[in-house]
C-alpha positions as CSV (number, residue, x, y, z in Angstrom):
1,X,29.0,-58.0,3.6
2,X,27.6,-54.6,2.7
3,X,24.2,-56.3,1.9
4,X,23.9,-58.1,5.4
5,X,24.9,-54.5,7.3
6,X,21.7,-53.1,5.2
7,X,20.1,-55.8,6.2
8,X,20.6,-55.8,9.7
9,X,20.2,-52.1,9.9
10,X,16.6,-52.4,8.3
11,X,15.6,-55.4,10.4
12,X,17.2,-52.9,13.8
13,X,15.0,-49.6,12.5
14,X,12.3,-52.1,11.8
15,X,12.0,-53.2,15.0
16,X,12.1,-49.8,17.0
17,X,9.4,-48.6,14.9
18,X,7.2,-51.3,16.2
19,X,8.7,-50.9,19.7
20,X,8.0,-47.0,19.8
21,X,4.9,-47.9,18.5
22,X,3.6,-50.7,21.5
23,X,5.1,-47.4,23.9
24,X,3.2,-44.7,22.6
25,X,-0.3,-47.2,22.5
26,X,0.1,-48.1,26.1
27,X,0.8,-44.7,27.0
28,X,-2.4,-43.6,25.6
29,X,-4.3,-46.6,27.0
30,X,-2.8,-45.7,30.0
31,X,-4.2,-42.0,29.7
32,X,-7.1,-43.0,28.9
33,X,-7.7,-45.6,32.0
34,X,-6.9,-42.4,34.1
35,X,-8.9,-40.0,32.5
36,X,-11.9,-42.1,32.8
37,X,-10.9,-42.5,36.4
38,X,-10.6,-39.0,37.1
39,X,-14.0,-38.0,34.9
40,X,-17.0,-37.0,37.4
41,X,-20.1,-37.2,36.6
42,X,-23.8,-36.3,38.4
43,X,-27.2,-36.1,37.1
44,X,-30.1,-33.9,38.8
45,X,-33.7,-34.5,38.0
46,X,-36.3,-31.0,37.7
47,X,-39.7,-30.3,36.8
48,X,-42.6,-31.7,38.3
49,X,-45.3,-33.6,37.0
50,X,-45.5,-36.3,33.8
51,X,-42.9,-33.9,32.0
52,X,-39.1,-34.1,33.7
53,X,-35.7,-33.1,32.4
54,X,-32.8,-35.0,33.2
55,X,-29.7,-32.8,33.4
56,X,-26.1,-35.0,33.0
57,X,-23.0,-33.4,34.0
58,X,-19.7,-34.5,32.9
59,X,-16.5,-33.0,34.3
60,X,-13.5,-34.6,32.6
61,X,-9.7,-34.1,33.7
62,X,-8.1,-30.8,32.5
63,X,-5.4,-33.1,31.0
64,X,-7.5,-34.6,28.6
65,X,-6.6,-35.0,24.8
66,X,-8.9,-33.5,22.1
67,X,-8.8,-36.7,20.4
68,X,-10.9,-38.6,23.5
69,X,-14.7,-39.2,22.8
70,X,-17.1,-39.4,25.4
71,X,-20.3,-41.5,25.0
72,X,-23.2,-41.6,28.0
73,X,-25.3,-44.6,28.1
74,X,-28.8,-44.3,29.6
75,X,-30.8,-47.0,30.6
76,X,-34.3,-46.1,31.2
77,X,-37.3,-48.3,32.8
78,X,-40.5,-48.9,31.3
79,X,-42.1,-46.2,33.7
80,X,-40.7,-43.3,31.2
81,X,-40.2,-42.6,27.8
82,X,-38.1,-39.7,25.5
83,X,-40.0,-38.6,22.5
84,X,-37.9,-38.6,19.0
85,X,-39.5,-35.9,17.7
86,X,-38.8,-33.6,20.6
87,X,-34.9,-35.2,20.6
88,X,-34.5,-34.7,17.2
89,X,-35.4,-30.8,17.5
90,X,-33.3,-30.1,20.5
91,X,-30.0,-31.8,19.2
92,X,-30.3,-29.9,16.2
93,X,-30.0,-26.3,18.7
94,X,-27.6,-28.3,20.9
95,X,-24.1,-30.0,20.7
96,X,-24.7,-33.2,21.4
97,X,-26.2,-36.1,19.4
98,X,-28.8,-39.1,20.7
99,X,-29.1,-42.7,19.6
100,X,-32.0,-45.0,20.3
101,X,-31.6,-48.5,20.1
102,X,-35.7,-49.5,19.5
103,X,-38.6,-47.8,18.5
104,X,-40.4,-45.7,21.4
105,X,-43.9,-46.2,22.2
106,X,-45.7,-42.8,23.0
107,X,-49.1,-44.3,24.0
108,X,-48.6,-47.3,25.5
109,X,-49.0,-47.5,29.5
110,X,-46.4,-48.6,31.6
111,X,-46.9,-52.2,32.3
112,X,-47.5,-53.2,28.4
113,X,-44.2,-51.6,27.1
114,X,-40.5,-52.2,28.2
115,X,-37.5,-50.1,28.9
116,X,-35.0,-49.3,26.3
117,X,-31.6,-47.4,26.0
118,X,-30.1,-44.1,24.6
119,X,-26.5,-43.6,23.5
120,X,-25.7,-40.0,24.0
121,X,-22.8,-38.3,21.9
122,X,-22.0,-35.0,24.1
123,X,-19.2,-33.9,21.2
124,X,-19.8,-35.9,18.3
125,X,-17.2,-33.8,16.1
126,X,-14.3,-31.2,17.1
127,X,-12.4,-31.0,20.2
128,X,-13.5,-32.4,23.2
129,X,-14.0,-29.7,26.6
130,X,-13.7,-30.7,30.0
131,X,-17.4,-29.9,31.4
132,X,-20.3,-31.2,29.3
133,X,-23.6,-31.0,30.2
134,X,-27.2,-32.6,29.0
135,X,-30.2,-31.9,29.0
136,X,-32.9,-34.6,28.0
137,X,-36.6,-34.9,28.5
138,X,-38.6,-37.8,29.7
139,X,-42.2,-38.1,30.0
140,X,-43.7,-40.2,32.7
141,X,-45.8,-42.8,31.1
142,X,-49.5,-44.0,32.5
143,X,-49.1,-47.5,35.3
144,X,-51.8,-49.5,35.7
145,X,-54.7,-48.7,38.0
146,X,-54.7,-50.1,41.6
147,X,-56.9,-50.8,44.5
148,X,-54.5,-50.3,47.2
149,X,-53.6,-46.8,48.7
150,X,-50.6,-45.5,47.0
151,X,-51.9,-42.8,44.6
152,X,-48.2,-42.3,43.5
153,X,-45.8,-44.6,42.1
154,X,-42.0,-44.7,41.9
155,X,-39.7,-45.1,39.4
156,X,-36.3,-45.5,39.1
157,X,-33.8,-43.4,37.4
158,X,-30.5,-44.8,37.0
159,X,-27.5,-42.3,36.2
160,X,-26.0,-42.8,32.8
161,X,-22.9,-45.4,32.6
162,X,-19.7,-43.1,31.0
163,X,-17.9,-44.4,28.5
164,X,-14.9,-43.0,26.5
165,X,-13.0,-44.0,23.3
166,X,-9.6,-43.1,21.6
167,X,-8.3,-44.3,18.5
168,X,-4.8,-44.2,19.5
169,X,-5.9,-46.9,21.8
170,X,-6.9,-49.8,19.8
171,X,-7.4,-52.3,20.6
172,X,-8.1,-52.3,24.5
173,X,-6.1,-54.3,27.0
174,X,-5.7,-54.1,30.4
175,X,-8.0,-51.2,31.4
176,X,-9.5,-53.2,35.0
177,X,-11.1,-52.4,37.3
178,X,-13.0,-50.8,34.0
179,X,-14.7,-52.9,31.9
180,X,-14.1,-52.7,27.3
181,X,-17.9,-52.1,25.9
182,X,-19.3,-52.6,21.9
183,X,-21.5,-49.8,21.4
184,X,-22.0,-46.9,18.3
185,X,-18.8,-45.0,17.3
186,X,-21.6,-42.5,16.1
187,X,-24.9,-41.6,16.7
188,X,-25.6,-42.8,13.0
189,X,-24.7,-46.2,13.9
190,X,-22.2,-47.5,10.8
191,X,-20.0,-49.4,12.8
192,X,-19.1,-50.6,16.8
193,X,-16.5,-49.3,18.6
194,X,-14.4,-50.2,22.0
195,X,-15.1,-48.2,24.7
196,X,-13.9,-48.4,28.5
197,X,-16.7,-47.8,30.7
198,X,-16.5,-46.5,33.9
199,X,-16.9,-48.6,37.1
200,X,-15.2,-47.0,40.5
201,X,-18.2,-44.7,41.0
202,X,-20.9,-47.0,40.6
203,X,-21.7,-47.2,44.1
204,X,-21.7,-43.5,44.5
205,X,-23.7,-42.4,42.2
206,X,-27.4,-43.5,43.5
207,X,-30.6,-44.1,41.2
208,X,-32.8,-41.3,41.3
209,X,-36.4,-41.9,42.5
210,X,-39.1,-40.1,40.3
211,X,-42.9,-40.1,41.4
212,X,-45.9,-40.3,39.3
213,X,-49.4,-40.5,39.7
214,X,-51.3,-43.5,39.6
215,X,-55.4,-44.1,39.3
216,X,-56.9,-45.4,42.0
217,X,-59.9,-47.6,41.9
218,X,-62.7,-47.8,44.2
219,X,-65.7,-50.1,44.4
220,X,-69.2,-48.5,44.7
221,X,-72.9,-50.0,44.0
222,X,-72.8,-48.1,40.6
223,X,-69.7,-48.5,39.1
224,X,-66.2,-47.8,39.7
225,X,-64.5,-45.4,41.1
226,X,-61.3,-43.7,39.0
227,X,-59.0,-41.1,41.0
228,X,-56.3,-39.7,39.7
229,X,-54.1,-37.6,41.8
230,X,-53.2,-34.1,40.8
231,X,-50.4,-33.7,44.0
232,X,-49.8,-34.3,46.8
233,X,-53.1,-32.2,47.8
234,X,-55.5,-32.2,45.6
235,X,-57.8,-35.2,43.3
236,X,-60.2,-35.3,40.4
237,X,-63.0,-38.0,40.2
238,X,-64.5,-40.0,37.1
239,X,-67.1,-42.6,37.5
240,X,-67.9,-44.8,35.2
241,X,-70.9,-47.0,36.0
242,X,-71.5,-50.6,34.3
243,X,-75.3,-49.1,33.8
244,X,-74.3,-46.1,32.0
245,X,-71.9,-47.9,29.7
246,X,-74.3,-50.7,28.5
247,X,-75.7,-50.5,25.2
């Protein structure tokens, strides 16, 4: 008799465990769905030119717990490109970490390259503040010369995609209208995490149009014409003529 009491009481204290256990994992889950719900984020472009910065600011909810990780994913078109070497120097004087999933081209012109994507670790150890911001530099990259009259060209910048990560939410369930992501725990890329990525301000946070020049061709009886604009105002003029160029 006194071994089926123990029993029973073990099997009982057994049980709450687990039960106090699902409770405090959907109360975090929970949390975090309305953190990330709550989280506001905008991105300004400055600097004129080939050479921009892209300036990312996050402002999370003042409830949020230390523990929460907060990850910004950038895709970037092939009209732009982030130089390592520059990254690797700035996140060194900086809090935050960057991750790049391919090798970058720093020659190649627009329309013979591709566009890739940066994971961005604002707080990659310690606690977690409620207004992060930054700053990354892009260079515009070279399009291919036209005939027709735009001397500029456009490019798209899309806002980073934020996504946040807890442990004492694992695994993730439930989180909609959010969407569960695999990407880098880390910016040293050992292993994949679950991240909810944010979806309700999609619509309201617009791509950012970026111009760069373009060269302009032109037909003449000697050659061709190359212009490339400097602004808005003012041009310089190379012409390379088939007769000059033959051996």
């Amino acid at each position: 008799m006194y071994f089926v009491l123990v029993s029973v009481l073990a099997c009982l204290a057994s049980c709450h465990c687990f039960i106090e256990r699902d409770e405090k994992k959907e109360n975090h889950c929970g949390l975090l769905q309305h953190w990330i719900e709550s989280t506001l984020v905008s991105m300004q472009i400055i600097k004129k030119g080939f050479h921009r910065e892209v300036e990312t600011t996050v402002e999370l909810s003042p409830d949020v717990h230390s523990g929460v990780r907060v990850l910004l994913l950038h895709r970037w078109p092939r009209g732009v490109y982030v130089d390592p070497y520059q990254l690797a120097s700035l996140s060194d004087l900086n809090d935050w970490k960057i991750l790049l999933d391919s090798t970058i081209d720093l020659e190649g012109p627009a329309h013979k390259t591709t566009g890739f994507v940066t994971f961005v670790y604002p707080t990659p150890d310690g606690p977690t503040p409620t207004l992060l911001k930054v700053t990354i530099p892009i260079h515009g990259r070279y399009h291919e010369p036209s005939f027709v009259a735009e001397t500029f060209t456009s490019v798209e910048i899309e806002p980073p995609e934020l996504l946040l990560w807890t442990e004492k939410c694992i695994p993730l369930n439930n989180v909609e209208p959010h969407d569960v992501m695999e990407a880098p725990c880390t910016h040293h890329n050992s292993s994949s995490c679950q991240w909810v990525k944010q979806q309700h301000q999609k619509k309201e946070r617009g791509p950012v149009n970026v111009q760069f020049p373009v060269v302009k061709l032109y037909s003449s009886y000697s050659g061709v014409d190359y212009r490339v604009p400097l602004d808005a105002s003012s041009q310089f003029t190379v012409i390379f003529s088939p007769y000059f160029c033959s051996a």
